[in-house]
C-alpha positions in Angstrom: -7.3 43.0 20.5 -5.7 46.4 19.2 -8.4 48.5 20.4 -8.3 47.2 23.6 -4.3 46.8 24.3 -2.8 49.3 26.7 -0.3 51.9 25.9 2.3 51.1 23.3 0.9 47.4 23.2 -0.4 48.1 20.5 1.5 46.5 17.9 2.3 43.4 20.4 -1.5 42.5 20.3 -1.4 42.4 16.3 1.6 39.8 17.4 -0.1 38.3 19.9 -3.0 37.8 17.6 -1.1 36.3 14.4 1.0 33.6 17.1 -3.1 32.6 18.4 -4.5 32.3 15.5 -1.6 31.1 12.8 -2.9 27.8 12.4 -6.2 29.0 11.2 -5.1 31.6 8.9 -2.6 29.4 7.7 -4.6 26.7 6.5 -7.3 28.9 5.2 -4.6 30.8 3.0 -6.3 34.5 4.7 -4.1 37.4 3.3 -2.7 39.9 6.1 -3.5 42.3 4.5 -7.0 41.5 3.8 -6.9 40.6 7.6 -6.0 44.5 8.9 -8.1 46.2 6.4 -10.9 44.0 7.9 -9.8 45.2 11.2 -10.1 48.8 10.2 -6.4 49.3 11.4 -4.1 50.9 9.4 -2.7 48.8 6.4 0.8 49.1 7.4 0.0 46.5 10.1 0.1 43.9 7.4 4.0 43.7 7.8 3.7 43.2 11.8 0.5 40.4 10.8 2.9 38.9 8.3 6.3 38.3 11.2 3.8 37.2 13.6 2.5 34.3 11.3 6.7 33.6 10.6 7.4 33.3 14.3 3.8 30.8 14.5 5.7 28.6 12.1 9.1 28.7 13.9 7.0 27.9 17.3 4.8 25.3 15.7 8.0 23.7 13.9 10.0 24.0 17.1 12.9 25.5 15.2 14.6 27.1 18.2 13.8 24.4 21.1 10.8 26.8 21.8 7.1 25.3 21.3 3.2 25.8 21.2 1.2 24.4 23.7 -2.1 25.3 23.8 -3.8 22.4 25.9 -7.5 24.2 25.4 -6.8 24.4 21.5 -5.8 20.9 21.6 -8.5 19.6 24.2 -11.0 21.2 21.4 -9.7 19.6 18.4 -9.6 16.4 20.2 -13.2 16.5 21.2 -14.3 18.0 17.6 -12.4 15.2 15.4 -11.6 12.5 18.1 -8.9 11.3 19.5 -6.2 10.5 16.9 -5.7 6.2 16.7 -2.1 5.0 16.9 0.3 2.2 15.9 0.4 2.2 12.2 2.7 0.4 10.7 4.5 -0.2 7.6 3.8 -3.9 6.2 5.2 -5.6 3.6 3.1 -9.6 2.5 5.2 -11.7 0.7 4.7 -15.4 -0.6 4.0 -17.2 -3.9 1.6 -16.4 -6.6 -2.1 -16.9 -5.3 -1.3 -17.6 -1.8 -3.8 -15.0 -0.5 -1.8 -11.8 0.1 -4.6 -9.4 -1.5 -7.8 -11.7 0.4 -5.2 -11.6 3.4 -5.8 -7.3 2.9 -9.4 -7.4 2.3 -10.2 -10.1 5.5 -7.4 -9.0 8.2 -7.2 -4.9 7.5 -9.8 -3.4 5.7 -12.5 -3.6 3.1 -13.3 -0.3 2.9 -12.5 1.1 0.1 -13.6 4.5 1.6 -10.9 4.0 4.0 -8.0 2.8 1.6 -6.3 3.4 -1.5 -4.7 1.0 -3.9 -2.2 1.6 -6.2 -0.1 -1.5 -8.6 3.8 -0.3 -8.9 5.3 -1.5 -12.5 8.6 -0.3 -14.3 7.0 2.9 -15.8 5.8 4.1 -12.4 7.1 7.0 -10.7 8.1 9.3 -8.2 5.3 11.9 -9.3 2.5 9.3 -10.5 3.0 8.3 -6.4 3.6 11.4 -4.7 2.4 14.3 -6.9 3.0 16.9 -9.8 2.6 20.3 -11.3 0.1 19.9 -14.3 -1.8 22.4 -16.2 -5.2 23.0 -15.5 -7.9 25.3 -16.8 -10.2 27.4 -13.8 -12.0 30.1 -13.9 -10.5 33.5 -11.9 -12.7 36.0 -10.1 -14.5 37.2 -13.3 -15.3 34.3 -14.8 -12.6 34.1 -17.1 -11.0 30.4 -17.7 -7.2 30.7 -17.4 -4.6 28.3 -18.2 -3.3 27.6 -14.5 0.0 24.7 -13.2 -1.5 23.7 -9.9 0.1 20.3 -8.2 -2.3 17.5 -8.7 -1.4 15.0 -5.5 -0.6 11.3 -6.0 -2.2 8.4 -3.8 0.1 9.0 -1.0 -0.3 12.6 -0.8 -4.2 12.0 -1.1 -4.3 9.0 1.4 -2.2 11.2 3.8 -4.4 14.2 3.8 -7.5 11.6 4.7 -5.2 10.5 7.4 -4.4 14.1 9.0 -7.5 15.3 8.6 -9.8 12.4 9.9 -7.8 11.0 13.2 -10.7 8.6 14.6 -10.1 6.0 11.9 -7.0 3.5 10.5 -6.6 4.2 7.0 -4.3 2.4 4.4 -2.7 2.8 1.3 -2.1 -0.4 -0.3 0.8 -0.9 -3.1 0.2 -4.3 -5.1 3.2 -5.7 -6.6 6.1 -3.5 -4.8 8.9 -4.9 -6.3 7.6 -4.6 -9.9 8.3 -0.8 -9.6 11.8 0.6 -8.9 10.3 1.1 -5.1 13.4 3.3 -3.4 13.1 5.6 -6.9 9.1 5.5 -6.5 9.3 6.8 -2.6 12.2 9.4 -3.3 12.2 11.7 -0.1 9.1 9.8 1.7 11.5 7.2 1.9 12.2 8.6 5.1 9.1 8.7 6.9 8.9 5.1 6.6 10.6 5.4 10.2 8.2 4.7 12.9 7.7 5.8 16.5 7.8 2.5 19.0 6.2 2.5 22.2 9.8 1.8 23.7 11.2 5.2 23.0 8.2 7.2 22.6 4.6 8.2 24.3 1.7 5.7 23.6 -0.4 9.0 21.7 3.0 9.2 19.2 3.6 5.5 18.1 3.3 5.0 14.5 3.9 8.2 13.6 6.9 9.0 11.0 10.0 9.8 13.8 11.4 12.2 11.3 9.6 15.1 9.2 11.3 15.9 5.7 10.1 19.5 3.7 8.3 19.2 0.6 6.6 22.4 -0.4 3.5 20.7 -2.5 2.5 18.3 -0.1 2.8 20.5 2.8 0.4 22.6 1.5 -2.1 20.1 0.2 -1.9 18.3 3.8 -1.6 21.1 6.0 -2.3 24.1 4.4 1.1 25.3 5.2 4.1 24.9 2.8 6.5 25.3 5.5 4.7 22.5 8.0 7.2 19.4 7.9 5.7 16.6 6.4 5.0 12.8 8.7 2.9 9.9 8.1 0.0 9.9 10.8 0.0 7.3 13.4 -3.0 6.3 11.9 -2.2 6.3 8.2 -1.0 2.3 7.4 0.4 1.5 4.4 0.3 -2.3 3.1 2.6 -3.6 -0.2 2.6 -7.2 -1.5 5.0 -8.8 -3.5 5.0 -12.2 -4.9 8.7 -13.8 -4.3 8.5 -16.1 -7.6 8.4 -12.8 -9.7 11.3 -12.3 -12.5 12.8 -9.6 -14.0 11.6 -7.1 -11.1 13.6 -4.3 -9.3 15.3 -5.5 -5.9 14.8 -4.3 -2.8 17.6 -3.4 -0.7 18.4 -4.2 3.1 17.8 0.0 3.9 14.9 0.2 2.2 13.5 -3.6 3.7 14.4 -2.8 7.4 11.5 -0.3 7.7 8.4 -2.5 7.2 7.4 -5.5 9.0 7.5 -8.2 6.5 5.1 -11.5 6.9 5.1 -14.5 4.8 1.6 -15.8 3.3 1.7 -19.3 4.1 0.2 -21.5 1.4 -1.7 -23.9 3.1 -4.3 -25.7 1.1 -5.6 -27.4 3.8 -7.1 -24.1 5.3 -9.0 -23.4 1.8 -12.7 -24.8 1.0 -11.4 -23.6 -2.9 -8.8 -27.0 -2.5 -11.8 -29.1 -2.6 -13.2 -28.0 -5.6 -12.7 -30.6 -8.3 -10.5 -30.3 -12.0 -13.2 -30.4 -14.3 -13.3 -33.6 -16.7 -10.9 -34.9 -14.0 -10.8 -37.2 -10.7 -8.7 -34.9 -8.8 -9.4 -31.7 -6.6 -7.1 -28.6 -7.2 -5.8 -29.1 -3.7 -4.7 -32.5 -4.2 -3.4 -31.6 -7.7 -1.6 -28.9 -6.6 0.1 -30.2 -3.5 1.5 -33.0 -5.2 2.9 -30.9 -7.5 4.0 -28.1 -5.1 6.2 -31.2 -3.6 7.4 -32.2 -6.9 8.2 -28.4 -7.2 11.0 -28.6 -4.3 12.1 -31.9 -5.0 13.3 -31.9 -8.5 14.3 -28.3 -8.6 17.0 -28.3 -5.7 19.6 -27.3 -7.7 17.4 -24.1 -9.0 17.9 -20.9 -7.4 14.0 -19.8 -5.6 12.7 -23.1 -7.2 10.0 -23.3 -4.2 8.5 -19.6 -5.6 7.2 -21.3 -8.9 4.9 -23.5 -6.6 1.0 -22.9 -7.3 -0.9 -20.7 -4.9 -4.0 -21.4 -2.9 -5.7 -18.9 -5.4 -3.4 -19.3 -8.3 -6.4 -21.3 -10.1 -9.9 -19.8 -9.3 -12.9 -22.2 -9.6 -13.7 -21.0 -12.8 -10.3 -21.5 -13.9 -10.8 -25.2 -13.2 -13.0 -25.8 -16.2 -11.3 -28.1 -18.9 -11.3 -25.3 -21.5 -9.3 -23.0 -19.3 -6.9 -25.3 -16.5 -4.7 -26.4 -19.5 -3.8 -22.4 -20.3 -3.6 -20.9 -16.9 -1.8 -24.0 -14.9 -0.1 -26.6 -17.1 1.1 -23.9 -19.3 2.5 -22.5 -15.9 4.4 -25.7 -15.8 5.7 -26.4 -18.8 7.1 -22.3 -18.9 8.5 -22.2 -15.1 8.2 -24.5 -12.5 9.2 -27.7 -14.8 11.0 -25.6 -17.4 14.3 -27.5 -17.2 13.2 -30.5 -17.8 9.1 -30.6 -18.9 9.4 -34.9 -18.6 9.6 -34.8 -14.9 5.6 -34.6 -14.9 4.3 -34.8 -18.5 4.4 -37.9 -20.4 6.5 -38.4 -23.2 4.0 -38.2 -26.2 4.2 -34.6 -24.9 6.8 -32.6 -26.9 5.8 -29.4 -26.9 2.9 -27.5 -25.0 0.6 -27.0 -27.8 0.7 -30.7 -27.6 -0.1 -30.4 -24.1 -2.7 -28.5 -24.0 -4.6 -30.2 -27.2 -4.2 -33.3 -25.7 -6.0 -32.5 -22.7 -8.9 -30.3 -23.9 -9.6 -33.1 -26.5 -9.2 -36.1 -24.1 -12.6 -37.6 -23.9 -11.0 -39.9 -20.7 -10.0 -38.6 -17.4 -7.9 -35.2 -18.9 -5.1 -35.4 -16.3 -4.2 -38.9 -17.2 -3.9 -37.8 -20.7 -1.0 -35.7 -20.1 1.0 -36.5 -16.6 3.1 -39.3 -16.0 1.7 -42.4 -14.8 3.4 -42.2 -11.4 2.6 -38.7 -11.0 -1.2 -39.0 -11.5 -1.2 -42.0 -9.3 0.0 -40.0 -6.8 -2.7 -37.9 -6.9 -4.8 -40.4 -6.8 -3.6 -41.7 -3.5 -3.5 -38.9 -1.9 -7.0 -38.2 -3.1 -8.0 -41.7 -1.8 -6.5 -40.9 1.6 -7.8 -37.5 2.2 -11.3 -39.3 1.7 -10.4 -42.2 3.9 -9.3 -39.1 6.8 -12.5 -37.3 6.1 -14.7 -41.0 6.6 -13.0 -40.7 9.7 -13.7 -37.4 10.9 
């Protein structure tokens, strides 16, 4: 291009040339200089290389109301790396232990875990486990010499969001278990606001899901992009999935700001849905759906006056089948029981030779008779024996 510009265009060409191909040298990290002395042009050009990359960035950033359009350089990408998917959201499952909220991930989203990454918040996780930090790191330089380098090692959102940018044909998701367990807001410092979405009521179809506002952040930028200047957004086809179990205690809350950007959906707990409710208690005459459903009601009814009594009921999948066996029911659910749901008041389901829930739980792994009848009330295991004689009676029927 500077060989062949006319008269006293000579330096506009080296412009020209930095504004055409800035994205490329850019993401590549090319020196100017190492650019002009491969050009055979004098080496002062580097400065004139080096303000034409600055005004790519102001054009590509749209800084002064002035943008890049190149529809051939965009027409190639899209046919290269496809055209990028849209409507991403930001969703946030919710319901009691074990109602599903992980199997509702793995069955409705995605099971890929090429195309996902999950991460567990708790009260020790932060800002830069999430995002990213500076750590030390040994490589070796241009002669083979190791050398003790600080290079930013990115977090699973940064790494989830690079996947994202760089591969636009495909949804991808980063899944955070147990949001509220972490001090989320603290957790998502500045990324907080890309949790902002485009709608397809205010913007174009190609934009919706994408983050409406960019922030800066130097490291991720340049992990992403290539570019520490390039502001940083959530793809519209980067997802990103948290669950949280309501019955939780002693967690971080979540305020109304921080809620209002995801789409929130409740679990519903519906044994009647599962197969796994039909499974029976071992050593028992009852199913872990009936057991748990007359229990679930008991929950709501004696607990009124207990504030989120209905988030200590039991979970579809709050008892696996293994869990069912009579060496293991006794310390995963009736010790659930005696702790939280019935924790007021213990003799609302147990029977009175219960005092405490070591005698519980010897009392029913060394019961020799039907193991529930052991330990629950007399009116409370009939109940579950009627109910158990009615669902059979509706399945006769069926």
């Amino acid at each position: 291009m500077y060989s062949n510009a006319e008269n006293k265009m000579q330096v506009a060409s080296i412009h020209i040339f930095g504004i055409k191909y800035g994205k490329n040298i850019i993401q590549k990290a090319f020196k100017s200089l190492d650019i002009v002395k491969a050009a055979g042009i004098n080496e002062s050009y580097s400065t004139e290389l080096q303000k034409a990359l600055n005004i790519y960035r102001c054009l590509e950033q749209n800084s002064y109301g002035i943008y890049i359009s190149d529809e051939n350089a965009i027409k190639e990408e899209k046919e290269v790396l496809g055209e990028r998917k849209t409507g991403a959201e930001n969703i946030l499952l919710y319901g009691v232990p074990g109602s599903g909220k992980s199997h509702e991930i793995k069955t409705k989203y995605c099971n890929d875990e090429k195309m996902m990454e999950r991460v567990v918040f708790h009260p020790d996780y932060t800002y830069s486990d999430f995002v990213g930090q500076i750590l030390p790191r040994v490589e070796k330089d241009k002669d083979g010499n190791e050398k003790l380098k600080y290079v930013f090692t990115p977090g699973p959102f940064t790494r989830m969001l690079k996947k994202a940018q760089e591969d636009p044909s495909n949804h991808y998701y980063l899944v955070i278990e147990e949001l509220n367990r972490g001090n989320a807001p603290a957790i998502f410092g500045e990324i907080f606001q890309l949790l902002d979405r485009k709608d397809e009521d205010e913007f174009p179809a190609e934009e919706v899901g994408e983050s409406e506002y960019g922030i800066s952040n130097y490291d991720v930028a340049k992990e992403v992009y290539g570019d520490e200047n390039h502001p940083v957004r959530i793809p519209s086809n980067m997802n990103i999935l948290a669950t949280m179990n309501t019955a939780d205690q002693n967690v971080f809350t979540l305020d109304t700001a921080f809620l209002r950007r995801w789409s929130t959906r409740q679990i519903e707990n519906n044994f009647e849905k599962s197969e796994h409710s039909k499974d029976m208690i071992d050593g028992t005459k009852v199913s872990w759906g009936t057991f748990a459903t007359v229990i679930n009601d008991m929950i709501i009814d004696s607990n009124t006056d207990m504030v989120s009594s209905a988030d200590k009921r039991l979970g579809i999948y709050f008892a696996k089948k293994k869990e069912l066996d009579a060496d293991k029911f006794s310390e995963k659910v009736l010790k659930h029981l005696w702790d939280n749901a019935f924790r007021m008041d213990p003799t609302v389901i147990f029977n009175e030779s219960c005092k405490s829930l070591e005698d519980v739980v010897s009392k029913y792994e060394t019961s020799e008779a039907d193991k529930l009848e052991s330990v629950l009330r007399t009116e409370v295991y009939e109940k579950m024996l009627l109910k158990m004689k009615q669902r059979n009676i509706e399945n006769d029927e069926k």
